[in-house]
C-alpha positions as CSV (number, residue, x, y, z in Angstrom):
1,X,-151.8,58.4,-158.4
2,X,-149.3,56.3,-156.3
3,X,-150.2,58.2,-152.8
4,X,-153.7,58.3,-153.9
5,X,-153.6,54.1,-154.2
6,X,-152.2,54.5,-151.1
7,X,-154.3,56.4,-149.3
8,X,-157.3,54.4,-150.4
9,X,-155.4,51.0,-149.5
10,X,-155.1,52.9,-145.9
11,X,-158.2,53.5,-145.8
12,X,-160.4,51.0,-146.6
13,X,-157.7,48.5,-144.0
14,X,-158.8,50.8,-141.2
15,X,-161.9,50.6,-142.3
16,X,-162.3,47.2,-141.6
17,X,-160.0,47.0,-138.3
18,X,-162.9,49.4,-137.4
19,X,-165.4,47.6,-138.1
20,X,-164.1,44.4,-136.6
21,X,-163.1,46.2,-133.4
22,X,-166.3,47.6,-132.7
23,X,-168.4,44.6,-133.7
24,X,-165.8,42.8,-131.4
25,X,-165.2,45.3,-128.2
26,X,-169.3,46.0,-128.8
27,X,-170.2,42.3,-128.5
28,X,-167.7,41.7,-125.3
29,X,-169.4,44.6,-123.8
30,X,-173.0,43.9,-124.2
31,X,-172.8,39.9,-122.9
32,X,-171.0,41.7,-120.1
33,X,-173.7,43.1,-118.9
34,X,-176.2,40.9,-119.9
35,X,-174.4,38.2,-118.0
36,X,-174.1,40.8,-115.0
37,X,-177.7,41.7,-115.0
38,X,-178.7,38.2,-115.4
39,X,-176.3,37.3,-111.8
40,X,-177.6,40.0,-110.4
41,X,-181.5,39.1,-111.0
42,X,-180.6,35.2,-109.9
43,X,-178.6,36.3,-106.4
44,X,-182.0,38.5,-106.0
45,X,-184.4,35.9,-106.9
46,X,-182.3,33.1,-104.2
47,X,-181.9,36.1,-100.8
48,X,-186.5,36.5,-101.4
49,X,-186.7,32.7,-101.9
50,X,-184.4,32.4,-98.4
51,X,-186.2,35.6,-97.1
52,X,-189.4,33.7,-97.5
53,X,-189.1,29.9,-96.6
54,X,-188.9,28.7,-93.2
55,X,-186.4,25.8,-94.4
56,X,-183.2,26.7,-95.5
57,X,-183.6,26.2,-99.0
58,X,-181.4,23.4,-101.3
59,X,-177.9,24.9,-102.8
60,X,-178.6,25.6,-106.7
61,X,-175.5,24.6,-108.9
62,X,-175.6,27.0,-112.1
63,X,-176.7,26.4,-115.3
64,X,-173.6,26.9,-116.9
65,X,-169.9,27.9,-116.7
66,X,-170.8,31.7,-116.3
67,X,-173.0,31.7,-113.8
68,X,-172.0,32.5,-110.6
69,X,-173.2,29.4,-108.0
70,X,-176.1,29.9,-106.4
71,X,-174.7,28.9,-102.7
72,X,-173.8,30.2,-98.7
73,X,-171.5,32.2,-100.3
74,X,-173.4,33.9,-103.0
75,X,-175.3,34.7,-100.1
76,X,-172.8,35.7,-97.6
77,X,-171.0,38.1,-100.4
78,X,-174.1,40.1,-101.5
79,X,-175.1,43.2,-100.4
80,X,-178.6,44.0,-99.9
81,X,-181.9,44.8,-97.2
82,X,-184.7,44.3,-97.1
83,X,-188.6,46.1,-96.2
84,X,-191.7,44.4,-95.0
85,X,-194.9,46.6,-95.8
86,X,-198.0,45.1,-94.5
87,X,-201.7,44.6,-96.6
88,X,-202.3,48.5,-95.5
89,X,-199.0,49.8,-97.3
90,X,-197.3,50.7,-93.9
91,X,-193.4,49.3,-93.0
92,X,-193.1,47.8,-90.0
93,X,-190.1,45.9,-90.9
94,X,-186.4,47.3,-92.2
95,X,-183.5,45.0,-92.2
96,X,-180.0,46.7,-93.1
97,X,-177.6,44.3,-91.1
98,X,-176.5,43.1,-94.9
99,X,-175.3,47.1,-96.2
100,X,-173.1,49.4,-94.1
101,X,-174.1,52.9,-95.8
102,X,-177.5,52.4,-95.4
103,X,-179.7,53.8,-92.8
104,X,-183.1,52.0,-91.8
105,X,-184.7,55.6,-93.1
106,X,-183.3,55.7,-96.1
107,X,-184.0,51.8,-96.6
108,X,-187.7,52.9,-95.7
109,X,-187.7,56.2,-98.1
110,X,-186.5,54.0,-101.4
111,X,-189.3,51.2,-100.5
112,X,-191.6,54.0,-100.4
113,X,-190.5,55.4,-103.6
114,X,-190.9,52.1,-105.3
115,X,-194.5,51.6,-103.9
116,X,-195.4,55.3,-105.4
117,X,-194.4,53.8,-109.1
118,X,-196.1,50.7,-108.1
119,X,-193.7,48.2,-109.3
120,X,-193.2,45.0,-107.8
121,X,-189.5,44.7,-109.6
122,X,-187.0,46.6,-111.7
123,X,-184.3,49.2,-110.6
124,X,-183.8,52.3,-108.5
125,X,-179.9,53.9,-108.0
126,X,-177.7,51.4,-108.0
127,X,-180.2,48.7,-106.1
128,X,-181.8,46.0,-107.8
129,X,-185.2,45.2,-106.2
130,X,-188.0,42.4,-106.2
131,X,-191.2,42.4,-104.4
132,X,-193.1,38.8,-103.0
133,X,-195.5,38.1,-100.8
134,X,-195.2,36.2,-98.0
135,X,-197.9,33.6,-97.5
136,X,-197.9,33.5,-94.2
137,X,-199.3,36.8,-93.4
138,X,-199.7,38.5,-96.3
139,X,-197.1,41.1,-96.2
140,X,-194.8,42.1,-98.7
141,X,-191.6,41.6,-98.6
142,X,-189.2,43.9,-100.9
143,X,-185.6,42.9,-101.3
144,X,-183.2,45.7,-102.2
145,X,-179.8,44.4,-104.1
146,X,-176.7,46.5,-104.4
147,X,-175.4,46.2,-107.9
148,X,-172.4,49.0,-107.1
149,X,-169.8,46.2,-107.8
150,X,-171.4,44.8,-110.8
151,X,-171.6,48.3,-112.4
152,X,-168.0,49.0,-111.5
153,X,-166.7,45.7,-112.9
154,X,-168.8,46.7,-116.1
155,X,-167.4,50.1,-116.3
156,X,-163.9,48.9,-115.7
157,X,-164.4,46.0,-118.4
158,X,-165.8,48.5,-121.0
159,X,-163.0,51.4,-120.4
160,X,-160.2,48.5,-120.7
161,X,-161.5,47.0,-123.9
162,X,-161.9,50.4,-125.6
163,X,-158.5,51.6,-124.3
164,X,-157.1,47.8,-125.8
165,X,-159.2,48.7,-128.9
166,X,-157.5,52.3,-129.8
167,X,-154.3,50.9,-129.0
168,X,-155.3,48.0,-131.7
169,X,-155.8,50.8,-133.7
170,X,-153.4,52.8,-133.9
171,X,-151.2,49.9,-133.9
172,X,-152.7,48.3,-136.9
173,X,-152.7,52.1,-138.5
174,X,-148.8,51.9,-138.3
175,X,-148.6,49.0,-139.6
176,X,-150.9,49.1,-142.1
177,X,-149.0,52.3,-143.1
178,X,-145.8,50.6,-142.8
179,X,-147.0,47.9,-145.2
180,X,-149.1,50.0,-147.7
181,X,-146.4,51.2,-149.9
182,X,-145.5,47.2,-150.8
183,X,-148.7,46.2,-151.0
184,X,-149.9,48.7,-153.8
185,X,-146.4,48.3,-155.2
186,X,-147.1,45.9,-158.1
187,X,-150.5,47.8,-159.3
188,X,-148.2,51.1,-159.0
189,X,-145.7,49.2,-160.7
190,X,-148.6,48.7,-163.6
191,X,-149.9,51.9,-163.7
192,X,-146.3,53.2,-164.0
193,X,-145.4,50.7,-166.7
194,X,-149.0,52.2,-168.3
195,X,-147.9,55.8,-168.7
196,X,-144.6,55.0,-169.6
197,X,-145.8,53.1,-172.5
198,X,-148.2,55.5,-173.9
199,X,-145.2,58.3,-173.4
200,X,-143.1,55.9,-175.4
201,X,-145.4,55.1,-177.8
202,X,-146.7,58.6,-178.2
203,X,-142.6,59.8,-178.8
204,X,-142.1,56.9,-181.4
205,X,-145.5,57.9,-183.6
206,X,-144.4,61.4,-183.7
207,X,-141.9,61.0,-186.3
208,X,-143.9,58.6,-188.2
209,X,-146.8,61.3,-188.4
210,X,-144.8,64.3,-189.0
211,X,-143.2,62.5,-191.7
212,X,-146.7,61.3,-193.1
213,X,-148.1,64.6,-193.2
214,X,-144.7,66.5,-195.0
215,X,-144.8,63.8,-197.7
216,X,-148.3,64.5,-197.7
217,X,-147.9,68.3,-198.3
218,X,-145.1,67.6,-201.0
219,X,-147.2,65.6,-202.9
220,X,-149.8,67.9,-203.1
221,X,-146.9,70.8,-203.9
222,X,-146.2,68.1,-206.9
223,X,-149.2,66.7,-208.0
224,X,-152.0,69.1,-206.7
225,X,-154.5,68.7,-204.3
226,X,-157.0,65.9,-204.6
227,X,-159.5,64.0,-202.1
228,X,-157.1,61.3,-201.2
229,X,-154.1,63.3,-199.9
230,X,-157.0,65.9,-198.3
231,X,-157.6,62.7,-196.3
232,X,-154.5,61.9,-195.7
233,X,-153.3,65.1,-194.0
234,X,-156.6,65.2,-192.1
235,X,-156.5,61.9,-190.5
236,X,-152.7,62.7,-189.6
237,X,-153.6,66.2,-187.9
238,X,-156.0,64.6,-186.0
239,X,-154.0,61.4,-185.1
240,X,-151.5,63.9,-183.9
241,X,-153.7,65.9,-181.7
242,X,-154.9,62.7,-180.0
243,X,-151.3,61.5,-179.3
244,X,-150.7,65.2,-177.6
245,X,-154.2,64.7,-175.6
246,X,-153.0,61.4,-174.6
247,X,-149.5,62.3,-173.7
248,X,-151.1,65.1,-171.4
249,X,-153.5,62.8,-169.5
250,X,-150.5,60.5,-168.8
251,X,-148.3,63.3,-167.3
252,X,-150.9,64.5,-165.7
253,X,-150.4,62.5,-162.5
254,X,-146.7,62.9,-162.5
255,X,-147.0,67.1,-163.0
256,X,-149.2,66.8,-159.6
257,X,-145.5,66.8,-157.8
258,X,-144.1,69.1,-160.0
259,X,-146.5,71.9,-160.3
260,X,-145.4,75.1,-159.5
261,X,-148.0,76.4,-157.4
262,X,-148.7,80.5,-156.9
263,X,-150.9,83.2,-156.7
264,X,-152.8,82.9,-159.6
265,X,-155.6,85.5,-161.0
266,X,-158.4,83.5,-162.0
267,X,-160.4,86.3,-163.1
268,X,-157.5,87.5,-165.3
269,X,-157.4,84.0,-166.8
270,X,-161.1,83.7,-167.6
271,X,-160.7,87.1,-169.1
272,X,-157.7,86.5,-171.3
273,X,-159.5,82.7,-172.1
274,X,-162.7,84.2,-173.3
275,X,-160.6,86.8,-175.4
276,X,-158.7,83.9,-177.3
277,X,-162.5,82.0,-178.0
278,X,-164.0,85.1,-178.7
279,X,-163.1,84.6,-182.6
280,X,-164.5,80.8,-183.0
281,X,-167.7,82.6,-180.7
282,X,-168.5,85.3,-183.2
283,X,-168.1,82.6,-186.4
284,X,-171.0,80.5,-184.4
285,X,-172.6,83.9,-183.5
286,X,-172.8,83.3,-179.9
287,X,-174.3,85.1,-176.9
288,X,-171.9,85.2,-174.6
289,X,-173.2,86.5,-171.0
290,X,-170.9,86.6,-168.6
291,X,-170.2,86.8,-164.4
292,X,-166.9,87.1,-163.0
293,X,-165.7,88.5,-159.4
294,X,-162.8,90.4,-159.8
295,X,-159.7,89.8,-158.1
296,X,-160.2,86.6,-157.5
297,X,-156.8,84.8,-156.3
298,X,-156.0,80.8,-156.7
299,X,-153.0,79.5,-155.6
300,X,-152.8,77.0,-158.3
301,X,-150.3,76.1,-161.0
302,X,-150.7,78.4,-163.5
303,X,-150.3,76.9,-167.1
304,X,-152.5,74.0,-165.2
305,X,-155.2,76.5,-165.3
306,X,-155.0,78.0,-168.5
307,X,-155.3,74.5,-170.3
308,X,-158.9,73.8,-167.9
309,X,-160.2,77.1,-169.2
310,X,-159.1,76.3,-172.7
311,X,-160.4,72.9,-172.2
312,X,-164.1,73.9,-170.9
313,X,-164.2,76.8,-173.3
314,X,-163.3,74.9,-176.6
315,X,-166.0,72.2,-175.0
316,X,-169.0,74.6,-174.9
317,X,-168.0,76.2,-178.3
318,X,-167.3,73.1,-180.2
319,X,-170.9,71.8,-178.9
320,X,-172.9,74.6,-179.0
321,X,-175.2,74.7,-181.9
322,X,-175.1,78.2,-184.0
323,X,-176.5,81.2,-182.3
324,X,-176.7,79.5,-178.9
325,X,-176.0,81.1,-175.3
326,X,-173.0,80.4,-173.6
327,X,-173.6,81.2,-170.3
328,X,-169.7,82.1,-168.0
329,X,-169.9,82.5,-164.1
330,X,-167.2,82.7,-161.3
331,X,-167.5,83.8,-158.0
332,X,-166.4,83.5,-154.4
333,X,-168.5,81.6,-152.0
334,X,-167.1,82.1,-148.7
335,X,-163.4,80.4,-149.0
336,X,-164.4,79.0,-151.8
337,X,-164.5,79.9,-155.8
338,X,-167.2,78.6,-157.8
339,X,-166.8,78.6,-162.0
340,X,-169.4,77.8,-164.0
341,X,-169.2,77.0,-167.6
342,X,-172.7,76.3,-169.0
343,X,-173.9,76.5,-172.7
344,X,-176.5,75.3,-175.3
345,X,-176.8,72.0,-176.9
346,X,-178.6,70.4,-179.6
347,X,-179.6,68.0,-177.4
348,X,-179.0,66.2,-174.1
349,X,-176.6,62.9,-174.2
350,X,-178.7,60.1,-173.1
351,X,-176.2,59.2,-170.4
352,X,-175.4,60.4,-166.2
353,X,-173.6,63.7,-166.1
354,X,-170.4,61.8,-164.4
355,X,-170.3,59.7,-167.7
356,X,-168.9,62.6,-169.4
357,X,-165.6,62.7,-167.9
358,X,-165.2,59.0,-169.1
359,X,-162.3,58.6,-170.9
360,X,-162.9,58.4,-174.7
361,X,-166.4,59.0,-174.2
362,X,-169.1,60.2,-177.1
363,X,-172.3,60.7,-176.1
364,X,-172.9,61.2,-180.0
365,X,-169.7,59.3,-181.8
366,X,-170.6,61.2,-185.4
367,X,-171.3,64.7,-184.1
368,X,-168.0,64.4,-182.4
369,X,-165.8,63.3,-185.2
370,X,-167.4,66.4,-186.9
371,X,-166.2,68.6,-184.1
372,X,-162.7,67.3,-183.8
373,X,-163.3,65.8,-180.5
374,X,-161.1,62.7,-179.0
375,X,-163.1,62.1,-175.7
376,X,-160.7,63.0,-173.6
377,X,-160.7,66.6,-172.7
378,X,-162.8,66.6,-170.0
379,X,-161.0,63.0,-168.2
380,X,-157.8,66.0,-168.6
381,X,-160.1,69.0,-167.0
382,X,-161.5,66.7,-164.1
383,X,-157.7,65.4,-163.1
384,X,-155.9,69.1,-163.3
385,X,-159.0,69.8,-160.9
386,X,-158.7,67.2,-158.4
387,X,-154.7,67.7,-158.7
388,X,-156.1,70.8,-157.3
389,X,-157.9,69.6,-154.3
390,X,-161.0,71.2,-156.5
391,X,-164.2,69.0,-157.9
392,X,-165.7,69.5,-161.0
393,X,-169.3,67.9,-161.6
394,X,-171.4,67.7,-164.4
395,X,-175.1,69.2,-164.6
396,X,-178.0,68.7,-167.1
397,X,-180.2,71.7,-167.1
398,X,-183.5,71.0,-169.2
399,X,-184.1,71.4,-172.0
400,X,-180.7,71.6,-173.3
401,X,-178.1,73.0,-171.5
402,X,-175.1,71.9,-170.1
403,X,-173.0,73.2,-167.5
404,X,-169.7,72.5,-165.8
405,X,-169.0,73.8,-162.7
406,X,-165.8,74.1,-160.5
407,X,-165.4,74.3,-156.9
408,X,-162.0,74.9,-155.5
409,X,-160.9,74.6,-152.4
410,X,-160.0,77.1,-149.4
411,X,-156.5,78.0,-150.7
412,X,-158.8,80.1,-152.8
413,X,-158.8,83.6,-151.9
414,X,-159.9,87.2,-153.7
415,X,-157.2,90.2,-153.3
416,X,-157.7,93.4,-151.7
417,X,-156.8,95.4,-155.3
């Protein structure tokens, strides 16, 4: 339970760094290039404007902080040519005295590429281009940018904030590992103080009840039987059998670091498991039909496994109703094993099939108390399962069946007897 909390702790932290670092390192990254493509377009917009006036034209301070000034030296520090086509689509003008590995063809072959896809602006390589005409004449003027730099700078920003994000991570990771044990400490401390309570307690009624039920017993030695001490020694029994149910769930966590794990023939079990039930089967007269793959091999704790059968088996008989179908399966999907325990009911609980593993849940409180039920087997199956690495999952088959099936994990395996 303890590295469980403490896995989850770990993992919903993370989750959140995540989260935060890629809402954070995502939002750097996309106003990077907004802001790049937005400099880009203004130094574009200013070398046309000076391409086309006669006048020099007035220095444009920027809008704001981020904005690179729109000056000389804006001017001076781009790279770019430019093409003049005339009203009959022909160039008769190429200007590459601003780029160095630029030819005048080339400069010519990219204007003509842009006049095929008749677009007056947008981008082609790594140029950023603009088309206007020039009143004078007529002409058009198209104005080729070079955004090399501004894609490098936005490479070289994005691969340094996600290198500075991983090493956020797995720095936080560490520490969040680091700090994880304390942090869970005082509900571990809880949960420990929990168990160790209802061990106690379940230690200390012992006595009481073995004491209750031999006095019980005398007195019907003495006085003979009657309805009262019939009661009496029923009540006890079953008070005891809760304790024991209760005593296993709370150990069950602590026997997850203590189970002795080997080979284990679950065919063999379910065999030897249907053999003990067959007895309380034939009072209830039920059809039994059953599936299972030989030689198939768990490595699981073994006496872990004979109380889930025992548990799913006494479930199914205690609930079917007389005559029913109890319906066994078990076999190997892949590196899987898949065991299915499905029988007969009266009818279906009016509840979700995960409710079932509820602790001290009754779907029908009176038919239970008839059957001897405490509500806790199944909360006892589901954790042996999951102490497993396995799942267990509930399923409602209409009209009234119920089955319980089993999947455990790849340590499964079938031998080659």
């Amino acid at each position: 339970m303890i590295k469980t909390l403490q896995k989850r702790f770990i993992f919903s932290a993370m989750l959140a760094v995540s989260i935060l670092l890629i809402v954070l390192l995502g939002a750097i990254n996309v106003g990077n290039v907004l802001l790049s493509e937005r400099q880009s377009r203004q130094t574009a917009n200013m070398l046309l404007n000076e391409e086309l006036r006669v006048q020099p034209p007035r220095e444009e301070r920027p809008r704001d902080f981020l904005d690179l000034p729109m000056d000389a030296n804006t001017k001076m520090s781009a790279v770019y040519f430019t093409v003049q086509v005339g009203a009959d689509h022909t160039i008769f003008g190429v200007n590459t005295e601003r780029i160095a590995d630029i030819s005048d063809e080339d400069a010519a072959n990219l204007c003509r590429q842009v006049m095929e896809q008749d677009r007056s602006e947008g981008k082609i390589r790594n140029f950023l281009f603009r088309a206007a005409e020039n009143q004078k004449d007529g002409s058009l003027i198209y104005l080729f940018l070079d955004t090399t730099v501004q894609q490098h700078t936005i490479l070289r920003v994005a691969f340094f904030s996600l290198t500075a994000g991983l090493l956020c991570f797995v720095s936080m990771l560490l520490l969040v590992m680091l700090i994880s044990k304390k942090a869970i400490r005082p509900i571990a401390e809880n949960i420990e103080r929990q168990k160790q309570f209802v061990t106690d307690a379940g230690h200390e009624i012992k006595t009481p009840l073995a004491i209750i039920l031999a006095n019980a017993e005398a007195m019907e030695l003495y006085q003979g039987e009657n309805k009262w001490l019939k009661n009496i020694r029923e009540q006890t029994v079953r008070l005891n059998g809760l304790m024991q149910n209760l005593l296993a769930l709370a150990k069950a966590d602590e026997r997850q670091n203590l189970m002795r794990m080997e080979d284990v023939s679950l065919s063999s079990e379910i065999s030897e498991a249907l053999e003990a039930f067959s007895e309380p089967m034939r009072l209830k007269e039920l059809k039994l039909s059953a599936q299972i793959e030989p030689n198939l091999v768990l490595r699981a704790d073994r006496e872990q496994i004979r109380r889930l059968l025992c548990v799913l088996f006494d479930n199914a008989v205690k609930y079917s109703p007389p005559q029913g179908e109890l319906q066994i399966s078990c076999q190997c999907d892949g590196k899987k094993i898949n065991f299915t325990v499905q029988n007969q009911c009266e009818k279906l609980p009016d509840c979700p099939p995960g409710k079932l593993f509820d602790r001290f849940y009754r779907s029908d409180a009176a038919r239970t108390r008839e059957t001897g039920g405490y509500g806790i087997g199944l909360s006892i199956a589901k954790t042996i399962v999951e102490s497993h690495g396995g799942t267990i999952c509930a399923t409602y088959v209409p009209p009234n069946q119920i089955a319980f099936t089993t999947t455990f994990p790849q340590s499964a395996k079938k031998s080659a007897n």
